[in-house]
matplotlib code that plots the C-alpha trace (Angstrom):
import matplotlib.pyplot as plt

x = [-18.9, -17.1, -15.4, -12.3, -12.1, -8.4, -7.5, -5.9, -2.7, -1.6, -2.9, -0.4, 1.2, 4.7, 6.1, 10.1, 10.0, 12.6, 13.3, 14.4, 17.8, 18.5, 19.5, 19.0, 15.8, 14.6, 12.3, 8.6, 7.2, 4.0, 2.9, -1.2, -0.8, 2.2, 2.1, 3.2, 6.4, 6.8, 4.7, 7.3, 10.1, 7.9, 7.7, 11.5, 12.4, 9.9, 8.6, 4.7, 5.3, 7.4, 11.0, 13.5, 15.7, 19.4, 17.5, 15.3, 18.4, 20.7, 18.0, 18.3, 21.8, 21.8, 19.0, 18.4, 20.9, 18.9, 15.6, 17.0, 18.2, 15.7, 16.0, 17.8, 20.8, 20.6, 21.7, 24.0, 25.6, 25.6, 26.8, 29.5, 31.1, 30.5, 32.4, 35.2, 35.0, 35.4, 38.4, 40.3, 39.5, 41.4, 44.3, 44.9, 44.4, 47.0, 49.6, 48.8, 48.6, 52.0, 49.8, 46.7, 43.3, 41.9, 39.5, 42.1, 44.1, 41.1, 40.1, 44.0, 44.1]
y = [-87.3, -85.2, -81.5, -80.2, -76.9, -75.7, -72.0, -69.9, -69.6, -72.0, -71.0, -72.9, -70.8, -71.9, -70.0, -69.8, -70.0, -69.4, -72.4, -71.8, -73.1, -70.8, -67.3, -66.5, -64.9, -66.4, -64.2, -65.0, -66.2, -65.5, -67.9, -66.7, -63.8, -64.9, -61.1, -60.0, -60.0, -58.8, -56.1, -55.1, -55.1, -53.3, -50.7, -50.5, -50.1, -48.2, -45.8, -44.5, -42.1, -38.8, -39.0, -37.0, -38.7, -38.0, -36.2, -33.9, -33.2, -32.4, -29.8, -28.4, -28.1, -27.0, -24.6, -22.3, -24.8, -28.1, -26.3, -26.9, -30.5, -33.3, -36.2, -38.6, -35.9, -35.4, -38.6, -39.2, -36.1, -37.6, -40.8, -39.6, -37.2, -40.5, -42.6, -39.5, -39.1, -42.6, -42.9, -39.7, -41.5, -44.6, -42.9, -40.8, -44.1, -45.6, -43.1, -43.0, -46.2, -47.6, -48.7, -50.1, -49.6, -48.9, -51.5, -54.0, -53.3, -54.0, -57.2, -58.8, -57.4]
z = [27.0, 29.3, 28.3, 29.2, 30.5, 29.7, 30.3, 27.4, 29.6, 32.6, 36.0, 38.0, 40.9, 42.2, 44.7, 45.8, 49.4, 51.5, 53.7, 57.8, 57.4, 54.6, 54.8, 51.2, 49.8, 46.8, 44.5, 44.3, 41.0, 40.0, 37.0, 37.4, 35.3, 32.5, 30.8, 34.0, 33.7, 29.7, 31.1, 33.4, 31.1, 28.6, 30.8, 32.3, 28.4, 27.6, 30.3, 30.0, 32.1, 31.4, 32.2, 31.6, 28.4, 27.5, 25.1, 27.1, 28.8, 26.0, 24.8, 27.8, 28.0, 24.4, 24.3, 21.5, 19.2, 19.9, 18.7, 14.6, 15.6, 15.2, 18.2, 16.1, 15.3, 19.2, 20.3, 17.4, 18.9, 22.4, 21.6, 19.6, 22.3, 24.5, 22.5, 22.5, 26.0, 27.2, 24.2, 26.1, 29.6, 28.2, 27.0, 30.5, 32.5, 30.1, 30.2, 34.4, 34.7, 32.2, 29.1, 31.7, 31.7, 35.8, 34.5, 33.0, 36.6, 38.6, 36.7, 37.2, 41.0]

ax = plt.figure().add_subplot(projection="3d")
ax.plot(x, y, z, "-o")
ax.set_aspect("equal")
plt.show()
């Protein structure tokens, strides 16, 4: 009786090529090693190396303040002067612009 050797994950390696008549670059995949690519999105979203973080940087800008504030109340803070800011932004653009967004006028030019 014969046994099957089957690997845990598939080994198969397609590759996009680009052809000669084509000027577009394809992206190469890479099916060998299939954690890969979560790996890489992992790390995108969730950088192992220091970086500086909206939140880093509002302590910064805060100083003194940000030390009683835990991280959480920190980008509550943010967020909500965000949401103000871009709010304020909207009304200019609509008094400017006669009751239009710049991004509603560049979506109909």
């Amino acid at each position: 009786m014969e046994t099957l050797n089957l690997p845990l994950y598939p080994t198969l390696e397609p590759r996009l090529k680009v052809t000669p008549k084509s000027n577009i670059t394809s992206p190469q995949i890479n099916y060998s090693n299939p954690l890969a690519a979560l790996e890489s999105s992992l790390n995108s979203i969730l950088p192992t190396r220091p970086e500086e973080t909206n939140v880093i940087r509002t302590r910064k800008m805060l100083g003194e303040t940000a030390q009683e504030l835990s991280d959480e109340q920190i980008e509550c803070i943010v967020s909500e002067f965000q949401f103000l800011i871009n709010s304020w932004l909207d009304e200019y653009e609509q008094d400017v612009f006669n009751g239009m967004t710049l991004k509603e006028i560049l979506h109909e030019g």
